[in-house]
N, C-alpha and C positions, 0 to 999 in steps of 0.2 A: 953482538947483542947477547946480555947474558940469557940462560934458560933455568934462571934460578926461577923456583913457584912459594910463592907465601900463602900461608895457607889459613882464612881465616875463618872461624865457626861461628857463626849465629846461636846466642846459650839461651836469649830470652828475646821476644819479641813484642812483650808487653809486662807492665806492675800487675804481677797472677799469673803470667803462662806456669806451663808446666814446670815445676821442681827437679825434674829428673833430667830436663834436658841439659846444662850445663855439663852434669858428670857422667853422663852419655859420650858428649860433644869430646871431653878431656882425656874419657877411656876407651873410647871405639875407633879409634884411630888416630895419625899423626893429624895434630896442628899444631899453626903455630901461634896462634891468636885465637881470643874466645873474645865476642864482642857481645856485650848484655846490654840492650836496650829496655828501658823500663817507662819512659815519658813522652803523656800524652799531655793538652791543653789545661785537659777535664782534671787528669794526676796532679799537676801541678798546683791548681786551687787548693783540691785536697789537701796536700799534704804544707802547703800556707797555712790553711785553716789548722790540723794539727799542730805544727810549729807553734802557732798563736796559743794554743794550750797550752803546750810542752816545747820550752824551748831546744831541748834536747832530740827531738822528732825532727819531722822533715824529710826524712828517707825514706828509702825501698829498704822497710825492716829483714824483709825474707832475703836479701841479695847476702846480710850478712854471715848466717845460715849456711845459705849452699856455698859461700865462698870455705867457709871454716871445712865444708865436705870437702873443695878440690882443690884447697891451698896445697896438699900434700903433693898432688899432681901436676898443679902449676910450678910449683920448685924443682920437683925432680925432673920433668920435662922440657922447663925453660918456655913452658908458654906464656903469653902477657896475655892480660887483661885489660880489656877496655871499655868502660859505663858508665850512663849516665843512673848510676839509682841515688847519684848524693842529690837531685831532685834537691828544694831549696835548702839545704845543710851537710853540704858535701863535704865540708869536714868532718861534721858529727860522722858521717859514712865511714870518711876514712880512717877517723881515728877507729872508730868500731872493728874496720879489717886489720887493724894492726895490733888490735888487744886480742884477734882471733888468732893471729899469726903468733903473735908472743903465746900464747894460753897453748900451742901447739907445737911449743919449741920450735921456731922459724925464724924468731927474731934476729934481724940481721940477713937475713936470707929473705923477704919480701918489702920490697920499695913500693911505696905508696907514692904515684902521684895526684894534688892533690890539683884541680883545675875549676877556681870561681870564680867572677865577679860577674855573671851574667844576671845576678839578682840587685833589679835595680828600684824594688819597693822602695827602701829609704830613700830614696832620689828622684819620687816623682815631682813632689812641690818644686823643690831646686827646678827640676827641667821644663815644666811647665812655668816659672817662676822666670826662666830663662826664656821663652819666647818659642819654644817646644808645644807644637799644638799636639802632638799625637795623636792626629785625627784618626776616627772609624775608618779603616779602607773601603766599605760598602756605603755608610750613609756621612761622612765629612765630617761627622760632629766631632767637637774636642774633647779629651780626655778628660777635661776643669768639666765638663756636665754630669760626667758621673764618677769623680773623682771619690765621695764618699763611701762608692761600693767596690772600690776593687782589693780585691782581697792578696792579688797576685803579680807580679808586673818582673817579667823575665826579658833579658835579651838574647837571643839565639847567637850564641859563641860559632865557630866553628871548627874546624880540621885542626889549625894552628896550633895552640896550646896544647892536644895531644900529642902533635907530633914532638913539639917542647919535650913534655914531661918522657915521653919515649926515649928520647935523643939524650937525657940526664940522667940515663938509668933505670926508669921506672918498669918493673915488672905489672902494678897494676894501677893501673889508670882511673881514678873515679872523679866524676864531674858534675854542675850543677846543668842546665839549660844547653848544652850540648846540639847540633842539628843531627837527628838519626844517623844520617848518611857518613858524620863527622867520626865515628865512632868504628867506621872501617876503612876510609878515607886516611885517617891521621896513620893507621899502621901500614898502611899502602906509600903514602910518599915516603914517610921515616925508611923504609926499608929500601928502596928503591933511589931515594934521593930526587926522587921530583920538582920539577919547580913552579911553585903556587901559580906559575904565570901560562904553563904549562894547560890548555884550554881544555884540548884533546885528552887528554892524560885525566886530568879533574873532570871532565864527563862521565870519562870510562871508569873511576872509581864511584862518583857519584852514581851510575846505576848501579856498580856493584851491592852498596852500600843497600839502595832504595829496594835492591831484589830481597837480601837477606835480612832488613829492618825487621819484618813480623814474621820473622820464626817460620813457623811450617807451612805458613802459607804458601811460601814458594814451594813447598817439597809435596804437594797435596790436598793442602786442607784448603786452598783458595783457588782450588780447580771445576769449574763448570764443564767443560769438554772432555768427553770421558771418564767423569767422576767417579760411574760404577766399576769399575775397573780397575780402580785403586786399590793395593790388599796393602792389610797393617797396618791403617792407622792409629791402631791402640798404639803404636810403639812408631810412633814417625820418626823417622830421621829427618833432624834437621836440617838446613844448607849449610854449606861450606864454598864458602868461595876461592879458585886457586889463581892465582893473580900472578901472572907475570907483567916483566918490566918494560915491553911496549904495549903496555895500554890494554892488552886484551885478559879476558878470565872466563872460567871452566865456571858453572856451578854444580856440584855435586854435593853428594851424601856418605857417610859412612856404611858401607859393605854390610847388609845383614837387616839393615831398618826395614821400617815401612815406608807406606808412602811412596812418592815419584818425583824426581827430578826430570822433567820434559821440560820440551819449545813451549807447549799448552803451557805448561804449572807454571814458567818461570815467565812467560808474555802476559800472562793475566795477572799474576800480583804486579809487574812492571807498569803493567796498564790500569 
């Protein structure tokens, strides 16, 4: 069994966390993966609604920002990237991180992969059309009842497609509808060579994932048990998850933060 550790950073745990954590995450120690989660339900509307303005829109406009701050850190380090902030126009994203990368003399030196088709607005008639009730999962209704108000209509991709664009080279990963979890899952099997069928294994990353999805929560800021006892949270350090190749992983922090990494802090965002 090898005892190789991968090492992966949680940069953003919501569209608004903090700014600084990324290049925190990139200079506070080794990783090898920075994974930015930026999408909720609610985001998603949003930025449909956007889009419908500007078709140019559709993203996590701040992702492109702090990428252009740690692209210099992601190349010289050889960390990948993995996120969903292309939210419904993940090429507009991507192309955006590649004019940051060019604009920074990188060109050639940062691979964008680019991971869509979970947006399946143009295609509700057709599905519906096709005998697709898409009923409410609480009250049965069909989808044709309120067909005139939906503004948004995603399907949750998962792990697959990253692992794709990982395994073709891709240094950074940006996606539309993505599952949280998919987003530290895809650099976990890529690395490891796991097999989707592989039950055990897809648990064990899927907590990983679901611990590190919101940011500092794990590290402190989602802690009831002990909470006065916490020092530093002005400067939390975020999780990192260190994953080895049977199935198990560490969560920890970078040397120096605030904040806690405990069985408390990391059982209660889990739970």
């Amino acid at each position: 069994m090898s005892d190789r550790v991968v090492r992966i950073a949680a940069g953003q745990g919501f569209w608004g966390d903090w700014p600084e954590a990324p290049v925190r995450q990139v200079r506070g120690g080794p990783v090898d993966y920075l994974m930015m989660d930026y999408l909720a339900e609610v985001t998603m509307s949003i930025m449909q609604k956007q889009k419908s303005r500007d078709p140019r829109a559709g993203y996590a406009r701040d992702f492109v920002p702090l990428m252009e701050r740690i692209l210099p850190d992601v190349v010289a380090k050889g960390i990948r990237v993995t996120s969903n902030a292309g939210g419904v126009n993940p090429r507009g994203c991507a192309e955006a991180v590649l004019d940051s990368a060019r604009k920074l003399g990188l060109a050639g030196k940062v691979r964008v992969g680019l991971v869509s088709g979970d947006d399946i607005l143009g295609r509700l008639d057709e599905l519906i059309a096709a005998g697709h009730p898409l009923s409410d999962m609480e009250t049965g209704r069909p989808l044709a009842d309120i067909r005139d108000r939906v503004l948004s209509a995603n399907a949750y991709l998962g792990m697959a497609p990253i692992v794709e664009a990982l395994r073709g080279g891709a240094n950074v990963v940006v996606t539309g509808r993505v599952t949280d979890t998919g987003l530290t899952l895809g650099p976990i099997f890529h690395e490891f060579g796991w097999s989707p069928e592989d039950w055990d294994k897809v648990a064990a990353g899927t907590v990983a994932g679901h611990i590190i999805e919101c940011g500092a929560q794990a590290s402190g800021g989602n802690l009831l048990r002990g909470w006065r006892a916490v020092k530093g949270m002005e400067n939390p350090g975020f999780p990192i998850v260190e994953a080895s190749a049977d199935g198990s992983f560490v969560v920890t922090k970078h040397p120096g933060t605030g904040g806690v990494v405990s069985v408390p802090s990391v059982t209660e965002q889990l739970v």
